[in-house]
C-alpha positions as CSV (number, residue, x, y, z in Angstrom):
1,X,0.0,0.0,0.0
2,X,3.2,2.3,0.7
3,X,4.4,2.1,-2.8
4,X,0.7,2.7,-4.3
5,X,-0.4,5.5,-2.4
6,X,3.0,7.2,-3.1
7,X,2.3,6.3,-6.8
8,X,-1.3,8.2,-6.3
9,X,-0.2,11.1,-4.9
10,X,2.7,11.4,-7.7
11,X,-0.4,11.8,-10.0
12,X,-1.4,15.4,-9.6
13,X,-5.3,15.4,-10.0
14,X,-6.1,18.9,-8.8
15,X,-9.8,19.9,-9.4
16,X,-9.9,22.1,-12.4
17,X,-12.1,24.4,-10.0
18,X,-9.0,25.1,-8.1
19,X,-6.9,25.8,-11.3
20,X,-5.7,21.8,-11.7
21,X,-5.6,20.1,-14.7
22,X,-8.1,17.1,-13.3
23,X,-8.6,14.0,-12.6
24,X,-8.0,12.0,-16.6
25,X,-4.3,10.8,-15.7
26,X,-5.5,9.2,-13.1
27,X,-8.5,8.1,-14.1
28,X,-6.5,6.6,-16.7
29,X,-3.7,4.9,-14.9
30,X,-6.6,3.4,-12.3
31,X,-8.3,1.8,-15.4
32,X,-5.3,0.4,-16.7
33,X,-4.2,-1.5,-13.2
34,X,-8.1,-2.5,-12.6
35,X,-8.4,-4.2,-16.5
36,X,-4.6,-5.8,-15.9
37,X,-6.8,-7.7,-13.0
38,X,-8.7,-9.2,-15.6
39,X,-12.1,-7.9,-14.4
40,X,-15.0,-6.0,-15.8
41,X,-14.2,-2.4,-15.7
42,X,-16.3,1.0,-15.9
43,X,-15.1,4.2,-17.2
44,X,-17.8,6.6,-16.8
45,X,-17.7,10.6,-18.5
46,X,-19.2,13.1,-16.0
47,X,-17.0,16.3,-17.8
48,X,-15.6,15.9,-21.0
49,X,-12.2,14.9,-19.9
50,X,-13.0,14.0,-16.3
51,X,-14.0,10.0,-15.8
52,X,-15.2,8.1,-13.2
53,X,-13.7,4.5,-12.7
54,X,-15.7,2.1,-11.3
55,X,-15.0,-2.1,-11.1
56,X,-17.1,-5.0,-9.5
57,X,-16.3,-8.6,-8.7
58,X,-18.7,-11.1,-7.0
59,X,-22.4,-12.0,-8.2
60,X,-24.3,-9.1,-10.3
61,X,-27.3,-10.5,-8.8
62,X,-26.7,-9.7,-4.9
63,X,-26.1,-5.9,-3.5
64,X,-22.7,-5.1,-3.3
65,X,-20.2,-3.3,-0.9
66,X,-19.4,0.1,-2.5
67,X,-15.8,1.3,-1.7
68,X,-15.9,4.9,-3.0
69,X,-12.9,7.4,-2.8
70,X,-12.7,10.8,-4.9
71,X,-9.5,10.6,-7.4
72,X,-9.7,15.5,-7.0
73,X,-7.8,16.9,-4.1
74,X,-7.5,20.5,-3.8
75,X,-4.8,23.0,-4.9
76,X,-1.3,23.2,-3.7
77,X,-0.6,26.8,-3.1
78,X,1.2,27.2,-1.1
79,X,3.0,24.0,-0.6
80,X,5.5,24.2,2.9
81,X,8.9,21.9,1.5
82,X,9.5,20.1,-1.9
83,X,7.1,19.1,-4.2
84,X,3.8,18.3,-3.4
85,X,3.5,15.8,-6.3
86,X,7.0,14.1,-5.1
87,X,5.9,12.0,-1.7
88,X,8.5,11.6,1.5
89,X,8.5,9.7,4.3
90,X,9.4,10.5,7.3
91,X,9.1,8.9,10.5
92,X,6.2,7.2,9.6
93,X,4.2,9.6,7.4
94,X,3.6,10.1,3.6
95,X,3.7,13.5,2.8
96,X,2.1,15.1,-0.3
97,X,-0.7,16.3,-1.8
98,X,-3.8,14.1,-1.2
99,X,-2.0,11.8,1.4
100,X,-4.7,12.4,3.6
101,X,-7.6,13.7,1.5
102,X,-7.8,11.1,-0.1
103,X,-5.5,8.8,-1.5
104,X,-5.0,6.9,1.2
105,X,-8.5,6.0,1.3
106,X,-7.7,5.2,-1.9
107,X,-5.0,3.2,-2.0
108,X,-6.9,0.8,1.3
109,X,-10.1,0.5,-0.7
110,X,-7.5,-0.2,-4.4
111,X,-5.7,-2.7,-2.1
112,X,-8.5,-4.5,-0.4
113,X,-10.5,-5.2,-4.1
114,X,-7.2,-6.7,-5.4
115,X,-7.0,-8.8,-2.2
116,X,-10.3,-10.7,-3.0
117,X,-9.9,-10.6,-6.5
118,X,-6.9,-13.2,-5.8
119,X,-9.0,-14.3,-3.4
120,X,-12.4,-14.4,-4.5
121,X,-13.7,-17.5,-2.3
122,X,-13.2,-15.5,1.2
123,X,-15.6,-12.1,-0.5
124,X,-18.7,-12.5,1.9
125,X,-20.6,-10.1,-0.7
126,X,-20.2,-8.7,-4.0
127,X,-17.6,-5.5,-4.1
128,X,-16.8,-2.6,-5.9
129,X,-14.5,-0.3,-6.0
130,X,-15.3,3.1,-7.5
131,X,-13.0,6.4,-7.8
132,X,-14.8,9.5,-8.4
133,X,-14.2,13.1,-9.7
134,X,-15.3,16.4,-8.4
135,X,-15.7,15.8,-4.8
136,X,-14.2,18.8,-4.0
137,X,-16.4,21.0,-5.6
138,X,-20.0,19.7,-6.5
139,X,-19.7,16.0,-5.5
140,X,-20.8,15.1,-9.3
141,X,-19.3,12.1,-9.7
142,X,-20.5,10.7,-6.8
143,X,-24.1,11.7,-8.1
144,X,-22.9,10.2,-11.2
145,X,-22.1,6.6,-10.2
146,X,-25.6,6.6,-8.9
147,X,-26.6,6.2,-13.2
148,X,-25.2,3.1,-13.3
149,X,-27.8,1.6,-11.4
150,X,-26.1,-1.3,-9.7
151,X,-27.4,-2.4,-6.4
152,X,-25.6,-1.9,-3.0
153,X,-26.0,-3.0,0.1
154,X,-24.2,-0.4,1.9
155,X,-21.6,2.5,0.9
156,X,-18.3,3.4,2.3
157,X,-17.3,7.4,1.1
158,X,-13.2,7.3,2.0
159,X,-12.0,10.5,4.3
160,X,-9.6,10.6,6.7
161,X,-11.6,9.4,9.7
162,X,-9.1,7.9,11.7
163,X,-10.6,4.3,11.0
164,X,-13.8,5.7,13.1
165,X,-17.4,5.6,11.7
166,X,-18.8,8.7,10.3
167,X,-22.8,8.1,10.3
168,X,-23.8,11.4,9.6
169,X,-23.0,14.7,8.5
170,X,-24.2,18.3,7.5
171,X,-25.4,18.9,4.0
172,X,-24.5,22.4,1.9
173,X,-26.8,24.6,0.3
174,X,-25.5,27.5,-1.8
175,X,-26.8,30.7,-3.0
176,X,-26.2,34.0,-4.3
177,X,-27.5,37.5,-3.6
178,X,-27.3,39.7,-6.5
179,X,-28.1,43.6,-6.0
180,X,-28.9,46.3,-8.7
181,X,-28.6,49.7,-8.7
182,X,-28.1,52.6,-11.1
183,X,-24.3,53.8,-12.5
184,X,-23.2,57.5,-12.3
185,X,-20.3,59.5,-12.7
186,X,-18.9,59.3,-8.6
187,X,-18.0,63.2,-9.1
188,X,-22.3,63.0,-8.6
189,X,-22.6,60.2,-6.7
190,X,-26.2,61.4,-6.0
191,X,-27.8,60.8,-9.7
192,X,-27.0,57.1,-9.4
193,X,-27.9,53.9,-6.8
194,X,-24.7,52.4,-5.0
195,X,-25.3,48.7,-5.4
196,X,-22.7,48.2,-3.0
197,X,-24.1,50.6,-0.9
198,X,-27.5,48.4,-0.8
199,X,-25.6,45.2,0.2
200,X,-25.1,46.9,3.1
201,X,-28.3,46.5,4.3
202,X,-28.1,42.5,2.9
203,X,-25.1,41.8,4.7
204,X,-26.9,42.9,7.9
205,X,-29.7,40.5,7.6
206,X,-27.5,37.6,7.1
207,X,-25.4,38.2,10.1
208,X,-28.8,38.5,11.9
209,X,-29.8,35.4,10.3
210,X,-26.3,33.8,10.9
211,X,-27.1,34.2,14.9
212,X,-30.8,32.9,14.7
213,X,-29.1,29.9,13.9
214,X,-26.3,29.6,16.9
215,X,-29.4,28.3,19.2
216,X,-29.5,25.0,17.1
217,X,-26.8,22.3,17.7
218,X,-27.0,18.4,16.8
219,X,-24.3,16.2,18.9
220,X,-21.0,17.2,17.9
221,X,-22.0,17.8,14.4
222,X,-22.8,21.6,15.6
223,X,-25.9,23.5,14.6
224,X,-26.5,24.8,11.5
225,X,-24.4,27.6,9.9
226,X,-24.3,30.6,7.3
227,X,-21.1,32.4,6.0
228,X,-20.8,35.0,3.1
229,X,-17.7,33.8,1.3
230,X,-17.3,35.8,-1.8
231,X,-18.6,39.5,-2.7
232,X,-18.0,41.3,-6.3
233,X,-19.3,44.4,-7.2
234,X,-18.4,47.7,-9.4
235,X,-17.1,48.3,-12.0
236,X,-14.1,50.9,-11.7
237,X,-13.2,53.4,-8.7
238,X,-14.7,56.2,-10.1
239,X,-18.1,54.6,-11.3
240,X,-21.0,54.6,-8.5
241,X,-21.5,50.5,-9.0
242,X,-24.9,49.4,-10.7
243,X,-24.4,45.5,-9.2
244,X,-22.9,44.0,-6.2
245,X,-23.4,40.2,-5.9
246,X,-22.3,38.1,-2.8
247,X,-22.3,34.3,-2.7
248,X,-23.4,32.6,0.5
249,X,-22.7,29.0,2.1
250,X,-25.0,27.6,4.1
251,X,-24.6,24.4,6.0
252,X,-27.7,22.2,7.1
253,X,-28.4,19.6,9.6
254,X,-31.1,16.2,9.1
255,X,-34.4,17.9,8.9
256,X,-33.7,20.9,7.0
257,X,-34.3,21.3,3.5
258,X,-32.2,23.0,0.8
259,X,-35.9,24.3,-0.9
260,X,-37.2,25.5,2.2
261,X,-34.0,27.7,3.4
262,X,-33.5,29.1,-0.1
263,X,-37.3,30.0,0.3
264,X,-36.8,31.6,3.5
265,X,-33.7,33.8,2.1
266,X,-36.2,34.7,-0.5
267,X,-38.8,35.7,2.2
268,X,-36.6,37.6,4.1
269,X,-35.2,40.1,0.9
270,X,-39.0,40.6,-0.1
271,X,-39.3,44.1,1.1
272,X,-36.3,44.8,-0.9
273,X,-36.9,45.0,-4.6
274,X,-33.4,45.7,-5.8
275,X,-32.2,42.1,-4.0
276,X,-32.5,38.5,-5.9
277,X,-32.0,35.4,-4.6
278,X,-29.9,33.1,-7.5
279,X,-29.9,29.5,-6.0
280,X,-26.9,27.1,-6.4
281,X,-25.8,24.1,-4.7
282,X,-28.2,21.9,-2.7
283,X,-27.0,18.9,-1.2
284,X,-28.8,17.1,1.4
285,X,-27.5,15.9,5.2
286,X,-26.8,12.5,5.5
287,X,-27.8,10.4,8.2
288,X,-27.8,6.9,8.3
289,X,-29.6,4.9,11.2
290,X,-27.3,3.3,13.7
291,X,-30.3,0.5,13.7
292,X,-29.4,-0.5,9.6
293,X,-27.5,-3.9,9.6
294,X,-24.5,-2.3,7.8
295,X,-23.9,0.7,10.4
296,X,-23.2,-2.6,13.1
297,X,-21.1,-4.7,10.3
298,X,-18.9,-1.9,10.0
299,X,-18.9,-0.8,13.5
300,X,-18.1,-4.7,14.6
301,X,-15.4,-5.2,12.6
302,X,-14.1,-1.7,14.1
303,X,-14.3,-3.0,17.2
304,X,-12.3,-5.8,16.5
305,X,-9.5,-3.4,15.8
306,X,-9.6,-2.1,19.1
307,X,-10.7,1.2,17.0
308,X,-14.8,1.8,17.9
309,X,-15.4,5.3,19.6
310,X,-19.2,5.1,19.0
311,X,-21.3,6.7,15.8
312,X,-19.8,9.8,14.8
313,X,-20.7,13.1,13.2
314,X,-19.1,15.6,11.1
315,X,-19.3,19.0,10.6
316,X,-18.1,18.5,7.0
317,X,-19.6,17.5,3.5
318,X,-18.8,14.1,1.6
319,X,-19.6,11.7,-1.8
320,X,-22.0,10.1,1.2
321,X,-24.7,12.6,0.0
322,X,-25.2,11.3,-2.8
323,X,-25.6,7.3,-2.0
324,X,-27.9,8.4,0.7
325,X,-29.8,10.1,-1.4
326,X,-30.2,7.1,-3.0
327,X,-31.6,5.1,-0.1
328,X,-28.2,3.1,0.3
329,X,-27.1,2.6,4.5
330,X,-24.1,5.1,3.7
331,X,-21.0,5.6,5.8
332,X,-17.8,7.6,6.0
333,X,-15.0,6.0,6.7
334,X,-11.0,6.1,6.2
335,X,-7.3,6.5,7.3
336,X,-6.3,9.9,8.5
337,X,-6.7,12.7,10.6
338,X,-9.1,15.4,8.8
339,X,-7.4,18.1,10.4
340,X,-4.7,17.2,8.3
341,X,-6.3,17.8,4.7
342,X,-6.0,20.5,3.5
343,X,-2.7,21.7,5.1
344,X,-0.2,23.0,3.1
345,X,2.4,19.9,4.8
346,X,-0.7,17.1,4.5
347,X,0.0,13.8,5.7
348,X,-0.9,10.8,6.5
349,X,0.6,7.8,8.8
350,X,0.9,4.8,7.2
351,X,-0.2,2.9,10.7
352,X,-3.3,4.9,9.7
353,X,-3.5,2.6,6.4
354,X,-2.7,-0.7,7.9
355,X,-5.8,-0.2,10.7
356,X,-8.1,0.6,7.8
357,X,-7.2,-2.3,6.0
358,X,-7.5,-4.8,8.3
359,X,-10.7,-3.2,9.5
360,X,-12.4,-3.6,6.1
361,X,-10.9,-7.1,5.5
362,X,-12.9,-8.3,8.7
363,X,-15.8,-6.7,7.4
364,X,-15.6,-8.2,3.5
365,X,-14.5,-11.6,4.1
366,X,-16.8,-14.3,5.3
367,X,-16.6,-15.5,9.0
């Protein structure tokens, strides 16, 4: 697994969102090393250029066990030593870019499908092993996988979880305000409408709306949360700006929905005729009942590992969202420290990768 999740990370596979080139040589050299197995393998176009690989082995007729990591990682600006493309080690860590987040879920899940493919009598249910693109912006190849229609009996999303059991987590809905006004010369700033001005008034309401939501918490997943991220407005210094437009991220917990909270942003701006509400993103909580006979396979063969610390919750977003959309007992589950991902030194310990392993070895093979 050492060599292979140094060979991933050598790959860069930036999201093209993030000014990367993408996920295709990746995609391409996963393909290649799945077909050399000799099994049936899926390469699946979600962007021109950008490819999903996905590869099963056991009975089509029975529900599988969907291993699911996302080939994207985020940009490497700026990186702390080296290369982040050109892995180290060092007292027991893999350095590099998508170490953590999330090759090394990666290279477990890659490693554990070759395992029963050499050893195909020991699979206790079907597998598959799927790597995605996009995670890190829109989760559409995630969403994508979905339209192949194969049946599964539970999903694993890889992120660095430090071998515990993520069983839910918040959801993301996103949303621009967009503001109009009138241009003018600024030497007579009063024959014009500052747009920029009028957000004002917007960014107000959101903060006010951002602490109406501080009373609401769920476990250690936190309460629910707003944050303006991006603003852009005007069109030169000495131009009273006819537009402003801010784009807001807003994280739910299980019970919300994306719909309803863009309809209550709406509601809030109606005295305002100038404002407009553009909706984006809306991508629901997941939360999978501790009760569903996956949730205590998994959670078992954690505790076999001496690793269990109960049913977790995150505060983040994963590829989860989109199997449990899908009515599939969906998990989150990896090698790592999440605090980690990210950074501009990520790592990973290669202990990390072993535990994982043998945890999902316990829970594929057959008694």
């Amino acid at each position: 697994m050492k060599d292979l999740l140094k060979k991933l990370i050598s790959i860069p596979s930036v999201n093209p969102s993030m000014g990367g080139t993408g996920e295709a040589e990746l995609s391409s050299y996963l393909f290649d090393r799945l077909s050399a197995l000799g099994v049936e393998v899926v390469r699946q176009e979600v962007f021109p250029g950008r490819e999903n690989i996905a590869a099963r082995i056991g009975s089509s007729k029975e529900p599988a066990i969907l291993l699911e990591a996302h080939m994207d990682t985020v940009a490497v600006d700026p990186w702390a030593e080296g290369s982040p493309f050109s892995p180290e080690e060092e007292g027991g860590r893999i350095y590099g870019r998508g170490s953590c987040d999330t090759k090394a879920s990666m290279a477990v899940f890659l490693s554990c499908f070759e395992y029963f493919v050499s050893n195909s009598e020991q699979l206790k249910r079907p597998l598959v092993f799927a790597a995605t693109v996009d995670e890190e912006e829109k989760q559409t190849g995630a969403y994508k996988l979905m339209d192949l229609n194969w049946p599964f009996y539970g999903a694993i999303a890889g992120e660095p979880t430090l071998c515990g059991m993520i069983n839910q987590h918040k959801g993301c809905v996103r949303f621009a305000i967009e503001v109009s006004g009138k241009a003018a010369h600024s030497s007579s700033p009063e024959l014009g409408e500052n747009a920029i001005s009028r957000m004002g008034e917007i960014i107000r309401r959101m903060d006010e709306y951002r602490d109406s939501l501080q009373t609401a918490a769920v476990s250690e997943m936190g309460g629910p949360t707003v944050s303006i991220g991006i603003i852009k407005g005007g069109a030169g210094v000495n131009i009273v700006p006819d537009h402003c437009r801010i784009e807001v991220d807003r994280r739910t917990v299980p019970g919300e929905s994306g719909d309803g909270i863009v309809a209550s942003i709406t509601e809030r701006l109606s005295d305002l005729p100038w404002a407009k509400v553009v909706p984006g993103l809306l991508r629901p909580s997941m939360a999978t009942s501790v009760d569903e006979p996956f949730c205590e396979e998994l959670a078992n063969a954690i505790k076999v590992h001496g690793a269990f610390r109960g049913f977790e919750s995150a505060r983040y977003m994963t590829s989860a969202v989109a199997y449990s959309a899908k009515k599939i007992p969906s998990l989150v589950f990896g090698p790592g420290d999440i605090s980690k991902a990210h950074m501009n030194d990520e790592f990973v310990e290669f202990s990390e990768l072993e535990k994982a392993k043998a945890i999902l070895l316990t829970l594929l093979a057959k008694k």
